[in-house]
Biopython code that builds the backbone (N, CA, C, O; Angstrom):
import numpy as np
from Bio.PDB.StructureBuilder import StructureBuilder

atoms = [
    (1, "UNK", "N", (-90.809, -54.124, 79.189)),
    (1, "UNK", "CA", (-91.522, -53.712, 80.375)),
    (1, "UNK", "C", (-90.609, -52.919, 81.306)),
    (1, "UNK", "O", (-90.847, -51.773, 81.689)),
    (2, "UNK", "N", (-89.685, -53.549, 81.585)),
    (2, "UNK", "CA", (-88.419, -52.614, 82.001)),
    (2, "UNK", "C", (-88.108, -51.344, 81.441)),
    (2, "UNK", "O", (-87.985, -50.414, 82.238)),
    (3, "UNK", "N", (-87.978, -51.151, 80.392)),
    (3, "UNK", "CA", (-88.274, -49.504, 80.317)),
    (3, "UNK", "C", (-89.216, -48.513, 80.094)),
    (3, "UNK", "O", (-88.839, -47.341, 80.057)),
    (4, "UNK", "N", (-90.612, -48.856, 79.910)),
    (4, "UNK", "CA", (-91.667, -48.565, 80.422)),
    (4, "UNK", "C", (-91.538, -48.186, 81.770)),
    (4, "UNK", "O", (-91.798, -47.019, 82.062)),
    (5, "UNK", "N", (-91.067, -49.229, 82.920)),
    (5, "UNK", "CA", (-91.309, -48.858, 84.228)),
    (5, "UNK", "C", (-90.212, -47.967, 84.802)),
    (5, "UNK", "O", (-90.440, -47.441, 85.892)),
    (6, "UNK", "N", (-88.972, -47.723, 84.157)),
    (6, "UNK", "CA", (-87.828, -47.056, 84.869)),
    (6, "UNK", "C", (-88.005, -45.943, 84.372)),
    (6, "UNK", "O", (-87.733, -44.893, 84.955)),
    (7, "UNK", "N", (-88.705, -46.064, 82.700)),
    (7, "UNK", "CA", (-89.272, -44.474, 82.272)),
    (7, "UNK", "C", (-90.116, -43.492, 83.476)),
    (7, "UNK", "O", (-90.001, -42.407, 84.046)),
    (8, "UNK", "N", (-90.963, -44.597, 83.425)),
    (8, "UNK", "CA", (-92.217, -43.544, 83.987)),
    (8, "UNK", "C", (-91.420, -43.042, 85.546)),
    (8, "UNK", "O", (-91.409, -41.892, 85.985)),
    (9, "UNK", "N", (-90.870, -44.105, 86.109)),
    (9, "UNK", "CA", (-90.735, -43.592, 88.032)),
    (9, "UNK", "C", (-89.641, -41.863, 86.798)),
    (9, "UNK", "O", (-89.904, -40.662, 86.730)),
    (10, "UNK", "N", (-88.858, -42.453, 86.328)),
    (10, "UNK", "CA", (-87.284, -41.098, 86.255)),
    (10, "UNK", "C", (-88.171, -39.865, 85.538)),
    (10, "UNK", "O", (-87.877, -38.696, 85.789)),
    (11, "UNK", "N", (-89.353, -40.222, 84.563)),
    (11, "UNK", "CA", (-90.392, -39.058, 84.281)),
    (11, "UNK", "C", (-91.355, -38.308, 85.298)),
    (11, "UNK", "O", (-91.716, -37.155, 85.063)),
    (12, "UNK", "N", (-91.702, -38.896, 86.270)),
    (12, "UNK", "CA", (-92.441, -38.801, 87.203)),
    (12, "UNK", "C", (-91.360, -37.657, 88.148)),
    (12, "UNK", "O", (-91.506, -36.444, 88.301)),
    (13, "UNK", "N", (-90.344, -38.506, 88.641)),
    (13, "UNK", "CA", (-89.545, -37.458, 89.320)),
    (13, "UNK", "C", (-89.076, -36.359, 88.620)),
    (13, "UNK", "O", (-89.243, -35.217, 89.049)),
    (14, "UNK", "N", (-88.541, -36.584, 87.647)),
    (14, "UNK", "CA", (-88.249, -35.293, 86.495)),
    (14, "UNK", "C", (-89.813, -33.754, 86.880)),
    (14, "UNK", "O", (-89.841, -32.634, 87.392)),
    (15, "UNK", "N", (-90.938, -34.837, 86.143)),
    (15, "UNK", "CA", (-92.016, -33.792, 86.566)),
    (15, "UNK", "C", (-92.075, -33.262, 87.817)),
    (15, "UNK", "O", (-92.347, -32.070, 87.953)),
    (16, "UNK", "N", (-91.848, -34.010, 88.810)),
    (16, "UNK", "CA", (-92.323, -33.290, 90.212)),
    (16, "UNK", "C", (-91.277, -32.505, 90.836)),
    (16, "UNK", "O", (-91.318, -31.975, 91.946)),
    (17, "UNK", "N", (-90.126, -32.493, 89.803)),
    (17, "UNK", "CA", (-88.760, -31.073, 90.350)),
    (17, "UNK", "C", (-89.231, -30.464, 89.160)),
    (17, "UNK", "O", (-89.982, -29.601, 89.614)),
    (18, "UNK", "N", (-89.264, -30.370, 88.020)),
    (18, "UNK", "CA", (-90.329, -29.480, 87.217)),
    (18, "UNK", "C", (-90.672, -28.508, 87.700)),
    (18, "UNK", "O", (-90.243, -27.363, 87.844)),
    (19, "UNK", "N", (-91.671, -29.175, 87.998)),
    (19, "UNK", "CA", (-93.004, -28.487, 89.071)),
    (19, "UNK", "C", (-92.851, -28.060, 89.921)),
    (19, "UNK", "O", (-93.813, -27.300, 90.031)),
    (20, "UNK", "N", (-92.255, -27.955, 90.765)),
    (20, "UNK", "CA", (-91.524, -27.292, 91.585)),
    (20, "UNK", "C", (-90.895, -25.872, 91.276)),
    (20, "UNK", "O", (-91.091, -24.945, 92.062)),
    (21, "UNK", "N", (-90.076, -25.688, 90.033)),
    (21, "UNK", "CA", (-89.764, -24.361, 90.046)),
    (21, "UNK", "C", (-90.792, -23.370, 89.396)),
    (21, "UNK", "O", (-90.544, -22.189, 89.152)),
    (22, "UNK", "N", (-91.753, -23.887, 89.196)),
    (22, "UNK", "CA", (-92.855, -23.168, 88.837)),
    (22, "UNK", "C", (-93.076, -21.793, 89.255)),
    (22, "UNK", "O", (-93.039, -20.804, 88.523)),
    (23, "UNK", "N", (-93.391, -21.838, 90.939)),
    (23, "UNK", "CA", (-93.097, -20.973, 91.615)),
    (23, "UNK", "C", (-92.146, -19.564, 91.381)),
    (23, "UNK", "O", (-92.373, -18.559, 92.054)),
    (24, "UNK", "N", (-91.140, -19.600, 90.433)),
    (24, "UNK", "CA", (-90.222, -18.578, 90.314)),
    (24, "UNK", "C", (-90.573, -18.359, 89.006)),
    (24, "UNK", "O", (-89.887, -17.496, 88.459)),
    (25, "UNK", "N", (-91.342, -18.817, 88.396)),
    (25, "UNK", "CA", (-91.853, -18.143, 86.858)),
    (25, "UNK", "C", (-92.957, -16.703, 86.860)),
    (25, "UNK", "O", (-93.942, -16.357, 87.511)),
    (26, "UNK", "N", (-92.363, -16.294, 86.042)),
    (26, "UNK", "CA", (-93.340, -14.604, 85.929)),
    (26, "UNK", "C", (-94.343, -14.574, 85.810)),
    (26, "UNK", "O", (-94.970, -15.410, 86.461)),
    (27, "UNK", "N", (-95.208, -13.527, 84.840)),
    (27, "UNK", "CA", (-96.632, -13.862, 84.739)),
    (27, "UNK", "C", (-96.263, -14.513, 83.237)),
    (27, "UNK", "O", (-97.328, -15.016, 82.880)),
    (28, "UNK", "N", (-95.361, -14.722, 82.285)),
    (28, "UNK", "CA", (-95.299, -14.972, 81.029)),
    (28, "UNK", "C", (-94.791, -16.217, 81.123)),
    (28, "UNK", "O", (-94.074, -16.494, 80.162)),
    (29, "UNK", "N", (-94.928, -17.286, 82.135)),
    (29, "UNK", "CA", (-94.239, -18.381, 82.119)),
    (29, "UNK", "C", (-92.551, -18.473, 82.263)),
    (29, "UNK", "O", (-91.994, -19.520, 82.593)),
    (30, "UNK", "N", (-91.728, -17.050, 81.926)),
    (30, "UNK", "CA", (-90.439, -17.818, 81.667)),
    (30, "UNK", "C", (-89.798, -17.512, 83.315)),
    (30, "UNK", "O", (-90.389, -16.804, 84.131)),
    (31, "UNK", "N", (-88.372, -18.266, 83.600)),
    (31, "UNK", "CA", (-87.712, -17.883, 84.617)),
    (31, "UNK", "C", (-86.302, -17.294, 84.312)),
    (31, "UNK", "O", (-85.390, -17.666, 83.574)),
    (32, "UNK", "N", (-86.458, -16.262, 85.134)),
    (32, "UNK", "CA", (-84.863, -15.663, 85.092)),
    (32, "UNK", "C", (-84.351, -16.083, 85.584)),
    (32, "UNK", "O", (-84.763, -16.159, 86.742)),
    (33, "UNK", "N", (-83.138, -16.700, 85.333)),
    (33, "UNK", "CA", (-81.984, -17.496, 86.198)),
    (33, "UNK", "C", (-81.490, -16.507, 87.326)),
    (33, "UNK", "O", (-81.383, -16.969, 88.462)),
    (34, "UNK", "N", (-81.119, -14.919, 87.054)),
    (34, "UNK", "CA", (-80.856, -14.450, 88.088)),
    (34, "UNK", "C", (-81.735, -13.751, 89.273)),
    (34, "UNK", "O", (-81.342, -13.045, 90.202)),
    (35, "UNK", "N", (-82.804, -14.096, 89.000)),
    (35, "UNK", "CA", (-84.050, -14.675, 90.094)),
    (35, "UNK", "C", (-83.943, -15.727, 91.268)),
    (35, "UNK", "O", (-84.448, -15.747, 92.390)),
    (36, "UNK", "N", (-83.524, -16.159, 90.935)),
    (36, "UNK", "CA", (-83.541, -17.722, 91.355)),
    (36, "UNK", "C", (-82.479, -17.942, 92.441)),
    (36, "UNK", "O", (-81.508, -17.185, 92.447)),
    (37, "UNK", "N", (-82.601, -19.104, 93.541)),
    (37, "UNK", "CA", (-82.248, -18.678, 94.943)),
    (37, "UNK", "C", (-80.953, -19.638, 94.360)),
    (37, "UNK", "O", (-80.857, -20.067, 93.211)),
    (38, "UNK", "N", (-79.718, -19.909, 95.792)),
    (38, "UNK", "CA", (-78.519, -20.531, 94.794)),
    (38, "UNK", "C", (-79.501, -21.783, 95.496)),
    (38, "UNK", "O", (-80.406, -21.628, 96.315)),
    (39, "UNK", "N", (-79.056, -22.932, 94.953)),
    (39, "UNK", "CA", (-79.368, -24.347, 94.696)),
    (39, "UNK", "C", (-80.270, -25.020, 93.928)),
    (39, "UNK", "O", (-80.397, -26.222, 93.695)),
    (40, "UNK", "N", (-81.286, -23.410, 93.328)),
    (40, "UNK", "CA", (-82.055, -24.185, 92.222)),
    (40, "UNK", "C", (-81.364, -24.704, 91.030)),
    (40, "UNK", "O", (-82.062, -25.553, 90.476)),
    (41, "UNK", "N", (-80.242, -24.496, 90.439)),
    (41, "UNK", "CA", (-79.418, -24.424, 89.365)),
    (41, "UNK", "C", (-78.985, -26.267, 89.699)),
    (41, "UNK", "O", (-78.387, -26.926, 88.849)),
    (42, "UNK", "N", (-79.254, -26.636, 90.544)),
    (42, "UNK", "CA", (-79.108, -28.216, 90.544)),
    (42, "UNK", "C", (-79.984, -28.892, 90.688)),
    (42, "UNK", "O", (-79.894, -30.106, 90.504)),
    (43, "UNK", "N", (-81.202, -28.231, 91.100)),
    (43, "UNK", "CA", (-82.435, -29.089, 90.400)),
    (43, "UNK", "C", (-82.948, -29.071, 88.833)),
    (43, "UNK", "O", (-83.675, -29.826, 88.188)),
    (44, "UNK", "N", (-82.138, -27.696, 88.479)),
    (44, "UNK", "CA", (-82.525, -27.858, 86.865)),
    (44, "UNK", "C", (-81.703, -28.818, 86.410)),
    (44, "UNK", "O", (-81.872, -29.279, 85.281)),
    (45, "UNK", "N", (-80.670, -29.265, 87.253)),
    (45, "UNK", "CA", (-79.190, -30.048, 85.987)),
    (45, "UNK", "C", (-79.809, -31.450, 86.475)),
    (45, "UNK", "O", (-79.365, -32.512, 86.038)),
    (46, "UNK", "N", (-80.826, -31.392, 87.376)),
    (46, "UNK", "CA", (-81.355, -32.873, 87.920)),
    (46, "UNK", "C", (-82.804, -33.171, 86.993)),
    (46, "UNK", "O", (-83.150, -34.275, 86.572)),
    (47, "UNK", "N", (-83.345, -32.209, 86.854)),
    (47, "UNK", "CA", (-84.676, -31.883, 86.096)),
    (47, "UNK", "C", (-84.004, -32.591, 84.630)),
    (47, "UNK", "O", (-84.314, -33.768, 84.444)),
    (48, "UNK", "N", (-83.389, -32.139, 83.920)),
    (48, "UNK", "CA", (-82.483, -32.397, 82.687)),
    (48, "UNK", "C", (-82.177, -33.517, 82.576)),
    (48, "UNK", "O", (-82.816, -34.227, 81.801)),
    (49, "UNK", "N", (-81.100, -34.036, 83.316)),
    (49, "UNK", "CA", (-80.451, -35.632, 83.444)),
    (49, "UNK", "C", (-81.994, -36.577, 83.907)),
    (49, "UNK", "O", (-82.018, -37.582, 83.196)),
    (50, "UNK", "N", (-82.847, -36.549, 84.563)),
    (50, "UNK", "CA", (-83.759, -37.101, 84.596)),
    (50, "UNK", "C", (-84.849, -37.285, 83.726)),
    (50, "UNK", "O", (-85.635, -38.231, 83.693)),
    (51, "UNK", "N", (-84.796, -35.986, 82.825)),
    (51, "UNK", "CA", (-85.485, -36.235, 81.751)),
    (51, "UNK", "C", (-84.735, -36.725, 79.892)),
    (51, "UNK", "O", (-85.365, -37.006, 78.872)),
    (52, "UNK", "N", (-83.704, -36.672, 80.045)),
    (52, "UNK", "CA", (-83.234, -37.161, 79.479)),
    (52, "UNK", "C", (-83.028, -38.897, 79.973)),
    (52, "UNK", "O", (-82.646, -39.823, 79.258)),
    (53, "UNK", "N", (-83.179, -38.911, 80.529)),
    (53, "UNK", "CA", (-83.058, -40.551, 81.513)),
    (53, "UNK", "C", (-84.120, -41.159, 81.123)),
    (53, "UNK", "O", (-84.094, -41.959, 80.188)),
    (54, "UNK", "N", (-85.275, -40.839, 81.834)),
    (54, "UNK", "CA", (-86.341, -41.620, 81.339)),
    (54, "UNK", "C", (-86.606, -41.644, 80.038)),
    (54, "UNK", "O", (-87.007, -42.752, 79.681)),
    (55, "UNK", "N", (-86.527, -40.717, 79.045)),
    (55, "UNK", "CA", (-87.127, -40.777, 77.762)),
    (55, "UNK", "C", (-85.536, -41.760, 76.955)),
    (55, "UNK", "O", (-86.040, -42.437, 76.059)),
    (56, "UNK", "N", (-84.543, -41.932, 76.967)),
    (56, "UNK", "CA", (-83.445, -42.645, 76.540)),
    (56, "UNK", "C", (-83.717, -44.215, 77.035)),
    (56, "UNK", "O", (-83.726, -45.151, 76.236)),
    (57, "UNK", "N", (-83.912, -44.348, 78.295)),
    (57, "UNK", "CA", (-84.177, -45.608, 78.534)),
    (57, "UNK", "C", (-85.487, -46.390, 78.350)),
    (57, "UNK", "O", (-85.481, -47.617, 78.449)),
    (58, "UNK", "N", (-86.528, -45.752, 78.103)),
    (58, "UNK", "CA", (-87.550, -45.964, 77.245)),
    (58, "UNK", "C", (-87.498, -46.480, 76.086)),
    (58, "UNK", "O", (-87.826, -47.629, 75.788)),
    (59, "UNK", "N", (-87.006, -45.494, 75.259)),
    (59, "UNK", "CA", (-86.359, -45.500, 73.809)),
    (59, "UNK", "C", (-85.952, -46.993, 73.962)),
    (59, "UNK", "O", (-86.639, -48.014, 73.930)),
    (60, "UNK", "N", (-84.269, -46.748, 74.182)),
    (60, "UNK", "CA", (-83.704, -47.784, 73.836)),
    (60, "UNK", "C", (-84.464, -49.607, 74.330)),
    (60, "UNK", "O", (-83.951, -50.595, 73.804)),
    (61, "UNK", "N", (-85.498, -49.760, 75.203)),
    (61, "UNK", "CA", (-85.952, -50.531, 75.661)),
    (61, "UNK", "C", (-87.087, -50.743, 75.181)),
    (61, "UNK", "O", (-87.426, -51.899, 74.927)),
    (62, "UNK", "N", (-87.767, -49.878, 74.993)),
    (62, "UNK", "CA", (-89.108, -50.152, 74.373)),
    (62, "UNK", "C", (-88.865, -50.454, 72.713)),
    (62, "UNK", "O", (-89.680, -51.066, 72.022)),
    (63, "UNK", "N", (-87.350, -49.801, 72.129)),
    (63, "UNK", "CA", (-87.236, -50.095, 70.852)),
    (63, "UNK", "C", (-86.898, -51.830, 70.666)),
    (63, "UNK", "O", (-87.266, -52.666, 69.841)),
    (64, "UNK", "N", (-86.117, -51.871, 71.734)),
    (64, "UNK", "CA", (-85.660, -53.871, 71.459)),
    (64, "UNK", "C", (-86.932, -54.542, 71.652)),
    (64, "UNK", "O", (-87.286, -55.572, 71.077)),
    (65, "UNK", "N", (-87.728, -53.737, 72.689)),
    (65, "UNK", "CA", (-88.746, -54.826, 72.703)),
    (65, "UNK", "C", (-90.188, -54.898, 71.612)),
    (65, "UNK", "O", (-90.967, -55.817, 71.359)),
    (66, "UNK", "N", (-90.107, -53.583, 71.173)),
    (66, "UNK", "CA", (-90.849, -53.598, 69.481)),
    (66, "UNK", "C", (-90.335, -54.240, 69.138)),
    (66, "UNK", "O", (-90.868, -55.338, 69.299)),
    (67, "UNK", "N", (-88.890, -54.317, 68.367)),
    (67, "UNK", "CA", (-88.053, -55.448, 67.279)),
    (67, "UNK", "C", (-87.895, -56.765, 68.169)),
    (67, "UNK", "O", (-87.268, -57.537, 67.444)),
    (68, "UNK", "N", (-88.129, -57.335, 69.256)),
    (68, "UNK", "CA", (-87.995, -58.346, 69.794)),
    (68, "UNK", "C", (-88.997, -59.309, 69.159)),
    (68, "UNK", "O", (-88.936, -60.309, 68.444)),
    (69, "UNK", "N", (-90.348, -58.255, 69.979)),
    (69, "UNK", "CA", (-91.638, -58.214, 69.709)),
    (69, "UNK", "C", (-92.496, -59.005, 68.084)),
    (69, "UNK", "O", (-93.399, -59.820, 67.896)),
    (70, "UNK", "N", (-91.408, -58.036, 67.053)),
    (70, "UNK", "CA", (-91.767, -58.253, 65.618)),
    (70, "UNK", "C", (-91.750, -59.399, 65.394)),
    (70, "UNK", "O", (-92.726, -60.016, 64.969)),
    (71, "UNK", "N", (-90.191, -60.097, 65.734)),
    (71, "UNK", "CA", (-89.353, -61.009, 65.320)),
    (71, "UNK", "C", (-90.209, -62.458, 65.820)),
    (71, "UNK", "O", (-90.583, -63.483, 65.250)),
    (72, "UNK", "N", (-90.275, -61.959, 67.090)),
    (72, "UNK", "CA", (-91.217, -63.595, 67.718)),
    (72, "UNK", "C", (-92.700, -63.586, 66.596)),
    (72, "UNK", "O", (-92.834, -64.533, 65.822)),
    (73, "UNK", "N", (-93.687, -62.506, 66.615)),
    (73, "UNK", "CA", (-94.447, -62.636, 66.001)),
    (73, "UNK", "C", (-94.854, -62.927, 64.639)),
    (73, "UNK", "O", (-96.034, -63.017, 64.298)),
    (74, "UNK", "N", (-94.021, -63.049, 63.993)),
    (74, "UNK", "CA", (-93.372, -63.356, 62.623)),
    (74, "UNK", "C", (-92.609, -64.733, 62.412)),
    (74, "UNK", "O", (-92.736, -65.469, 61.433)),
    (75, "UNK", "N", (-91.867, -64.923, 63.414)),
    (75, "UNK", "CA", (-91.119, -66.781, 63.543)),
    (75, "UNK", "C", (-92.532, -67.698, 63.849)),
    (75, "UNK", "O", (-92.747, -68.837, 63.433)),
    (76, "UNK", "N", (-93.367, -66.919, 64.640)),
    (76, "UNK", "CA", (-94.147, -67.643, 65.557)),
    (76, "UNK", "C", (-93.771, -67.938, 66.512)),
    (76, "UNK", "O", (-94.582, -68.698, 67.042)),
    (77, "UNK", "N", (-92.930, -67.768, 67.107)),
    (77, "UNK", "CA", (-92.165, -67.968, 68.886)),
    (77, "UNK", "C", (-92.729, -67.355, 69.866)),
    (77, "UNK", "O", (-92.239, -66.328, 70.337)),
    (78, "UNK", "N", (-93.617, -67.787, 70.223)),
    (78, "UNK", "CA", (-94.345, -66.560, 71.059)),
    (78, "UNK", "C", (-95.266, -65.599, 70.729)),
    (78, "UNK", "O", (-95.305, -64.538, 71.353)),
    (79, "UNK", "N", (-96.214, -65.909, 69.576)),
    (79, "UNK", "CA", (-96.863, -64.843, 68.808)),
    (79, "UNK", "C", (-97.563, -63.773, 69.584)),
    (79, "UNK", "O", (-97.429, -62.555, 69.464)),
    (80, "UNK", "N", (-98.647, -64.713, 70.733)),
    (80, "UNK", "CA", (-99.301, -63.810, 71.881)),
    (80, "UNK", "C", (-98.291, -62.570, 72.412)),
    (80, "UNK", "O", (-98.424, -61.355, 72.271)),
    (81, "UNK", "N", (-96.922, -63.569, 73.270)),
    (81, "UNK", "CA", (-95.986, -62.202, 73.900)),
    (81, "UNK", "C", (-95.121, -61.590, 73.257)),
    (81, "UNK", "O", (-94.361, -60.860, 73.893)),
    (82, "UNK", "N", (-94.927, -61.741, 71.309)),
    (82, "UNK", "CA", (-94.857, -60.844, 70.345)),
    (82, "UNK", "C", (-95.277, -59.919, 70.647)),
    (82, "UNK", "O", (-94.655, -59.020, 71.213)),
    (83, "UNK", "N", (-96.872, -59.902, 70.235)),
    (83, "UNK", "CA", (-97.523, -59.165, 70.160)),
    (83, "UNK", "C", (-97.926, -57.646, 71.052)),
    (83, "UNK", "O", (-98.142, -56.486, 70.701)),
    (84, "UNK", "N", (-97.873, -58.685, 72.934)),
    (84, "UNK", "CA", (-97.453, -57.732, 73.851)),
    (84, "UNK", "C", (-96.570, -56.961, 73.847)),
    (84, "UNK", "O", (-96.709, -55.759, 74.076)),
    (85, "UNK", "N", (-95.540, -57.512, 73.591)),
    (85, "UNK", "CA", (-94.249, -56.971, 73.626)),
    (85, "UNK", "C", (-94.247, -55.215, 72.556)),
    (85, "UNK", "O", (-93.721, -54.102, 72.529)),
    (86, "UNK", "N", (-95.173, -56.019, 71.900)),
    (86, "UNK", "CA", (-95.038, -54.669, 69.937)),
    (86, "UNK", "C", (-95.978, -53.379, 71.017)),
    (86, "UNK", "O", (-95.625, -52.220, 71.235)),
    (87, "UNK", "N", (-97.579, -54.298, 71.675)),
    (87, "UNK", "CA", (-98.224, -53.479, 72.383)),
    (87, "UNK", "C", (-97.401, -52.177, 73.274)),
    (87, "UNK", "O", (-96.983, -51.023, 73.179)),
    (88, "UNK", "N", (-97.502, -53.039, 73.942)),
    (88, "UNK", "CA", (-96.507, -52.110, 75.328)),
    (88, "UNK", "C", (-95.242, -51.688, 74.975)),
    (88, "UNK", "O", (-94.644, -51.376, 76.005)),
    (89, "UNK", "N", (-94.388, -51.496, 73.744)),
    (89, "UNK", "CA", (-93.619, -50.773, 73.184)),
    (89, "UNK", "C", (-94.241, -49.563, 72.776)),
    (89, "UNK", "O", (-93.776, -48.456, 73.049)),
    (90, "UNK", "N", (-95.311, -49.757, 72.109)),
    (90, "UNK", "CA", (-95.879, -48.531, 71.550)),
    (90, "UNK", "C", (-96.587, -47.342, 72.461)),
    (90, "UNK", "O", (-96.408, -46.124, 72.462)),
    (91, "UNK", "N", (-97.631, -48.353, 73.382)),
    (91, "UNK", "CA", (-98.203, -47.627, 74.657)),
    (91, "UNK", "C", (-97.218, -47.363, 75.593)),
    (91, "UNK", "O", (-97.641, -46.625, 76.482)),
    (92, "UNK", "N", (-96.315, -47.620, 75.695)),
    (92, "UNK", "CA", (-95.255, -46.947, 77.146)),
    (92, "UNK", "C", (-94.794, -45.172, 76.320)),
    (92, "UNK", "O", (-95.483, -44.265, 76.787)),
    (93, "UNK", "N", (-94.145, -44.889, 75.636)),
    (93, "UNK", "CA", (-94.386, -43.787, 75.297)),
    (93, "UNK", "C", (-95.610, -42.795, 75.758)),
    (93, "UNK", "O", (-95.290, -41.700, 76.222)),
    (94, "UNK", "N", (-96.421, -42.993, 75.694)),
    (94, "UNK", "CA", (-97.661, -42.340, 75.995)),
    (94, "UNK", "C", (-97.578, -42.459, 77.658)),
    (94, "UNK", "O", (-98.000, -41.549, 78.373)),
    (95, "UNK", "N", (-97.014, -43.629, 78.172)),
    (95, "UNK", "CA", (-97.297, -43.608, 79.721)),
    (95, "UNK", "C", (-96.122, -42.772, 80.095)),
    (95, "UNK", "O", (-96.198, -42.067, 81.101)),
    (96, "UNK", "N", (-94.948, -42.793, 79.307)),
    (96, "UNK", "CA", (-93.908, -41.927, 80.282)),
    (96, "UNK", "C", (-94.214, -40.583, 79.873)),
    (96, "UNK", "O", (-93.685, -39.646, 80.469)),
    (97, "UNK", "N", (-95.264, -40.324, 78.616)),
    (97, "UNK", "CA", (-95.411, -38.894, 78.424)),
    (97, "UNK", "C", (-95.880, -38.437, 80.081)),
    (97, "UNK", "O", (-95.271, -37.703, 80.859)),
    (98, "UNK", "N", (-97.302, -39.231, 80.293)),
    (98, "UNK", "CA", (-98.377, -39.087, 80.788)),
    (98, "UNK", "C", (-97.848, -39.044, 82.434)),
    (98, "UNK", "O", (-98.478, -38.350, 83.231)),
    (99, "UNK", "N", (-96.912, -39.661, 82.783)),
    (99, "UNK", "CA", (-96.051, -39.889, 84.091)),
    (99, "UNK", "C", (-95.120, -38.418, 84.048)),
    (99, "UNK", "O", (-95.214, -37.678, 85.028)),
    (100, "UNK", "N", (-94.287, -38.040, 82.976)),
    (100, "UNK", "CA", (-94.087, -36.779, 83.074)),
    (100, "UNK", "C", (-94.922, -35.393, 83.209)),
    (100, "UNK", "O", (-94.805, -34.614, 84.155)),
    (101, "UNK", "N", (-95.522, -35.273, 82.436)),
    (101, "UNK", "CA", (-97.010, -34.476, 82.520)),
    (101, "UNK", "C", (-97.736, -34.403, 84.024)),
    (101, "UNK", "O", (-98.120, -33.343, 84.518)),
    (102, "UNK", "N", (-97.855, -35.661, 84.647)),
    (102, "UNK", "CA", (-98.909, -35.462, 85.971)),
    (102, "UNK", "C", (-97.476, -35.202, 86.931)),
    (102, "UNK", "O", (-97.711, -34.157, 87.538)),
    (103, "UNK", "N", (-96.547, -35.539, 87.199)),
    (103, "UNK", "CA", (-95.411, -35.102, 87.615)),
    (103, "UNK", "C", (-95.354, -33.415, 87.749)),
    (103, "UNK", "O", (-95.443, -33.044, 88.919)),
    (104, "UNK", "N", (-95.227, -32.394, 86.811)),
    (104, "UNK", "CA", (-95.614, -31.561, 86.500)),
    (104, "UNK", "C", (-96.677, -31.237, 87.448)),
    (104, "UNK", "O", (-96.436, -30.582, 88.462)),
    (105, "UNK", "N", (-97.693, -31.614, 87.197)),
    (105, "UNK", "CA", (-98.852, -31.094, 87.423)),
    (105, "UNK", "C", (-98.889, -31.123, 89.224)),
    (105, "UNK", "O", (-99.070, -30.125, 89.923)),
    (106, "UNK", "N", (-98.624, -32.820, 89.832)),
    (106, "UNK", "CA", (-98.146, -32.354, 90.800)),
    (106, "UNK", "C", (-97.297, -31.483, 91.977)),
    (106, "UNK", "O", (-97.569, -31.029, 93.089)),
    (107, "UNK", "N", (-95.963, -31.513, 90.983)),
    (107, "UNK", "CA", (-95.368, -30.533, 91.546)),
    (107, "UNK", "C", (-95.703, -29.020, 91.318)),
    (107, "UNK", "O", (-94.941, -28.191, 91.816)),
    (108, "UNK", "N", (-96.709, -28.636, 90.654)),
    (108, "UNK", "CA", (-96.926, -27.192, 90.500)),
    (108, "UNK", "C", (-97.808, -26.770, 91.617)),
    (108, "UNK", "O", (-97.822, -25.630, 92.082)),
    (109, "UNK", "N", (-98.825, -28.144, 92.173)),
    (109, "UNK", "CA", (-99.852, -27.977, 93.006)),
    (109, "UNK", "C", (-99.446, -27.031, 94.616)),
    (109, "UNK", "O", (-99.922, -25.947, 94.954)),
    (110, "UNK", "N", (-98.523, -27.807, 95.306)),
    (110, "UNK", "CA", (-97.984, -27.452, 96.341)),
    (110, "UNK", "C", (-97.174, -26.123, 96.537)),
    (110, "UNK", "O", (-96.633, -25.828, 97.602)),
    (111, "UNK", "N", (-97.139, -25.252, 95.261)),
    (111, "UNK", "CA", (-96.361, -24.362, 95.242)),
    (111, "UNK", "C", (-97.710, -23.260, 94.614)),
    (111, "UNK", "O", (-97.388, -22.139, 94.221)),
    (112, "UNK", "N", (-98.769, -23.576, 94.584)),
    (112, "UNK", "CA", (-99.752, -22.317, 94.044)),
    (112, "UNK", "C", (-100.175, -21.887, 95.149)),
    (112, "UNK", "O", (-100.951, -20.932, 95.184)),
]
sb = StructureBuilder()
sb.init_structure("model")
sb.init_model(0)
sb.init_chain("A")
sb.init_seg("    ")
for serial, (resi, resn, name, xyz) in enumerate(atoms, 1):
    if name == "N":
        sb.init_residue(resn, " ", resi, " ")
    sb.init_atom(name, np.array(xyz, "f"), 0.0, 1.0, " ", f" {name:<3s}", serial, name[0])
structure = sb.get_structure()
């Protein structure tokens, strides 16, 4: 559950500096770096480390808690919060997609 939830907030912020440089993209989507005013070049290295953040700590958290997950449900130790555990390993992926994505979407809003 813990990395489910530290995913989504570090995806969420990731998206909404995203979204943000939107604004300096052409009509073809891409951005020229030498476009770009000085201090955006540290929201991209923040954009980056944040998205690499959430999706790593996801990973590695949502993976122990699949194999946590397996292990109880299989001993029988917990079969019910096995089972959760296998659940919400699998569905948090989809939520930190979905937390990155509306992130995005927010931050593009304020800048159209």
């Amino acid at each position: 559950m813990v990395g489910v939830v530290v995913g989504i907030v570090c995806a969420l912020i990731a998206g909404l500096q995203s979204g943000s440089l939107a604004q300096y993209a052409d009509a073809s989507g891409e951005i020229d770096p030498s476009t770009l005013p000085p201090g955006t070049e540290q929201t991209a290295i923040l954009i980056a480390v944040l998205s690499v953040t959430a999706f790593a700590v996801y990973g590695i958290f949502g993976l122990w808690g699949f194999i946590q997950g397996i292990v109880a449900a299989v001993k029988n130790r917990g079969r019910g919060w096995g089972i959760a555990a296998v659940v919400i390993a699998v569905l948090g992926g989809i939520a930190v997609i979905v937390a990155f994505v509306g992130g995005v979407g927010l931050g593009v809003a304020p800048s159209m």
